[in-house]
Each structure stands twice: as structure tokens, then as C-alpha cells.
Steps between C-alpha positions, in 0.01 A plus 500: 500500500630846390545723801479875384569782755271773355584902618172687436595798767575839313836624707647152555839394506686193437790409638723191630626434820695132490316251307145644508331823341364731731211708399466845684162716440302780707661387832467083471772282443430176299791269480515171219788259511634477170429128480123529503465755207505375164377824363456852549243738298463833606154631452516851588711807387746730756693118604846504555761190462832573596742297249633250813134357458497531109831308532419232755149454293683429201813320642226271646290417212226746618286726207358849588216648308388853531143541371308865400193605621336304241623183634789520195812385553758775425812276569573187603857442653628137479836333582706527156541074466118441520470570139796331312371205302572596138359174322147593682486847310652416183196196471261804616639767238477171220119475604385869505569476121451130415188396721351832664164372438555146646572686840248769474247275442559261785546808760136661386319173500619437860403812575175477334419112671571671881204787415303208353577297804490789755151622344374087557623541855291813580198311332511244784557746734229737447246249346511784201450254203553773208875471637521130337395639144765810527770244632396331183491774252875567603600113439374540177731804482808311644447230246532685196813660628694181485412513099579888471672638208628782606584712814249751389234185504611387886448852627184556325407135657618620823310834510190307425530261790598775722151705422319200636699439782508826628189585412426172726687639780365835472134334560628334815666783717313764633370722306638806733812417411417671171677185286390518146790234349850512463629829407865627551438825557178518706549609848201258678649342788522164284699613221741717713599205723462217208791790341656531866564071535589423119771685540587336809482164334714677212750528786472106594498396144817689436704352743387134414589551137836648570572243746445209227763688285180657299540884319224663629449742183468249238194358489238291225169723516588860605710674262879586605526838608790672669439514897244253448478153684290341247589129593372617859157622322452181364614247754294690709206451306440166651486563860299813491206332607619273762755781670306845455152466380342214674679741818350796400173326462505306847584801711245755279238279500534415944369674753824599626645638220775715566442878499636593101584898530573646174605862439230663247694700354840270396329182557741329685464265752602674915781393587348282853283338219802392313643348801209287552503351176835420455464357820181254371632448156796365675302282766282361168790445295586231799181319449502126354360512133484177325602478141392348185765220542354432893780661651418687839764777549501864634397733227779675514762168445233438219633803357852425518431121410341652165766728404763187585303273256453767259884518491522133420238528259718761286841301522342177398277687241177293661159629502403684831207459744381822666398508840125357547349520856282218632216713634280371754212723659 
């Protein structure tokens, strides 16, 4: 199990004192021996790190990853040896060009099976039996993408699904919650923090692929821009569901959903808020999913698992199986 340290406190400083990081903020002193931290993300801006604990971080194997008040992550510090395996990203620069499609399709029909399979598990939850013929109307969508032409065919595919399943979603939640679908740049309480926890999975998703000797801006499906981590964006694709929006949807849809504050006028997310969502998305990514294969893990060693397997996938030039979960209700 990954443990992550996460330092959501505006004003905080990290430092070292002998073999454990010592976190000092408004007064409080939190101390965590270097041994039980296999991560660190820093969710909040005005942090400092002296370089001892950059050094010992890296020196022991230990990312950092500094996320925006988006949830973005604007850097992500790891030790320089974690990312050395030449044969991995030679086979992955050989596929972007030989077999892009291949890829692409098998990360956006995972990703379209989990709605399908997420949507089936809210049908025996709520009793709402519509749910079965939306999960349904994306299969039908997922199926055709396996026999798609063209990346311009997959995301049209994709975009269709999504209008059902969203539009699903949107019919569950409350309706004070003002969610209309899925729209990047609406500032309802369920798009801002869907925005907020992608790119906190971004973050998670980076660090597995880098791990596994993976480039992290070459992708299959999202076109290769500079700055742009489109192999992130599409790995990602297939655990959206099962690490942010069946989240989003459990604690929005409860009666103790946390309090979401939201500026009006920037629409970003208060900074306490952040903290508490880093905070679940971290306790959720923990949870025991069950894959397509029947393999009970923690989410988040699913996600390293995937990006490990997608690595052999690409220096053996098989075909790759995207990440599936088993839902149950």
C-alpha cells in the first residue's frame, strides 16, 4: 500500500531532522519517519522544502508532486534512476507511430466498460431501472470502438457514451447541486471538484508511468504537444471512473457530503476544501477494487500494476488489456 504524506496547510514547511521529515505549520509540529512515506504531494501553494528533504526524498527513492489549485500537477520531482529503461521507450516511441490505434482503442473501451459497469452498479443500488438501458447504450458505444478507424471515430464514440453517462449521473445527484453533465469549464460544485481530483489522479498516473520506465508525453490518443503529458491523459482514461467519479458520486450523493466552497468569482475550489479531498481521494484510492482478470488489489497498485503491464505489452509488441473493474453494488 502506497503511503503518501499529503501538506495541504498554506505556510508550511518541510524539513528533515535525522531520518524522518518534519512538517511545521501555524504552531503544530507533525513528524513522519522517512520509512513510512512512499510519497509526498503537496496540495496547497506558499509550502516550503528545504533541499536536505528534496535530497533525502530523492536519495531514498521518494517522488514529490506539487499540484495547482486545480488539482494539476505543476512538477513532479523524482529520484534521477527511476526512469532509465531505454528499451521500454524506444518500444513506446515504435508504437505511437506503428499501432497508436491498437492502444487507444483498448484504453477508451476500458474506460467506456467501467461507466457501463459503474452505471449497472447504481441500477442495483437505487432500484432505478433506466440505469440498465444507459449502461447499455454505452456498451454498444465501447463495442464499436474496438473496430474504429480512426482517432477522430474513438473520440466521437467516446463523446457519445459520455452524454449518456453523465447525463445518467446528472439524474441521480441532487438537483441543488446544479449538475447538468460533464462540462470542463462549469463552476457547479461537481465539475469543479471532478476538475479538482483528475488532476490529482494525473499526479498518481504520472508517477506510475515513469516508474515503469514509461515517457509520460508520448501517448496513442491525445496528440503530442509540448508541455503536454498525453500518455498520462490516456492511461488515465481508464481509471477515471473507479478513482474520481464513482468518489465524487458517493460523497455528493450522501448525506454527509463534505461542505464544497467554491469562490464565485475564480471558481476555484477553498483551499480547506482541497485538503479534504485530497485527503478522501487518497483514503479511496486504498480501497480493494477487483479487476477484470479477478485480481483484488488496492486501486492505487492497480494503477501501477497497469502501467507495469502496459510496459511489457510495448517491448513484446502484444496486444494490451485496459483496466476493467469488477463492479458489485
Amino acid at each position: 500500500m502506497t503511503r503518501v504524506l499529503v501538506v495541504a496547510a498554506h505556510g508550511a514547511r518541510i524539513r528533515v531532522h535525522r531520518r524522518s521529515l518534519v512538517v511545521e505549520s501555524n504552531g503544530e509540529r507533525m513528524v513522519a519517519p522517512l520509512h513510512e512515506v512512499d510519497r509526498v504531494v503537496v496540495a496547497t501553494s506558499g509550502v516550503s522544502v528545504t533541499s536536505s528533504a528534496i535530497r533525502l526524498l530523492a536519495r531514498s527513492g521518494v517522488g514529490i508532486v506539487f499540484l495547482d489549485a486545480h488539482g494539476e500537477p505543476i512538477v513532479s520531482l523524482e529520484p534521477p534512476w527511476i526512469n532509465a529503461a531505454a528499451e521500454t521507450r524506444l518500444a513506446q516511441y515504435r508504437a505511437s507511430v506503428e499501432r497508436p490505434l491498437n492502444l487507444a482503442r483498448a484504453m477508451v473501451a476500458a474506460k467506456l466498460e467501467n461507466q457501463a459497469g459503474f452505471l449497472r452498479s447504481l441500477a442495483r443500488r437505487t432500484s432505478a431501472a433506466w440505469l440498465r438501458e444507459e449502461a447499455a447504450a454505452v456498451e454498444e458505444r465501447m463495442l464499436r470502438v474496438y473496430s474504429a478507424g480512426s482517432a477522430e471515430e474513438i473520440r466521437g464514440l467516446e463523446a457519445q457514451a459520455a452524454r449518456r453517462y453523465w447525463g445518467s449521473l446528472a439524474r441521480l445527484l441532487p438537483q441543488s447541486l446544479g449538475f447538468q453533465g460533464r462540462d470542463h469549464g462549469s463552476r457547479d460544485p461537481v465539475n469543479t471538484v471532478l476538475n479538482y481530483l483528475y488532476g490529482v489522479l494525473y499526479a498518481e498516473v504520472f508517477q506510475a508511468l515513469v516508474v515503469h520506465g514509461l515517457d509520460p508525453y508520448v501517448g496513442f490518443l491525445h496528440a503530442l504537444r509540448p508541455g503536454s503529458p498525453a500518455l498520462v491523459y490516456d492511461y488515465a482514461e481508464m481509471f477515471r471512473v473507479s478513482a474520481v467519479d464513482s468518489l465524487v458520486y458517493t460523497m455528493l450523493a450522501s448525506r454527509d457530503a463534505p461542505g464544497i466552497r467554491v469562490d464565485p468569482e475564480t471558481g476555484l475550489l477553498a483551499r480547506e476544501t482541497r485538503a479534504e479531498l485530497v485527503k478522501r481521494m487518497y483514503e479511496w484510492l486504498r480501497r480493494r477494487a477487483v479487476d477484470s482478470r479477478g485480481q483484488a488489489e488496492p486501486l492505487e497498485r492497480h494503477i501501477r500494476l497497469y502501467a507495469r503491464r502496459l510496459a511489457q505489452s510495448l517491448r513484446a509488441g502484444t496486444d494490451y488489456q485496459g483496466f476493467v473493474e469488477a463492479w458489485r453494488p
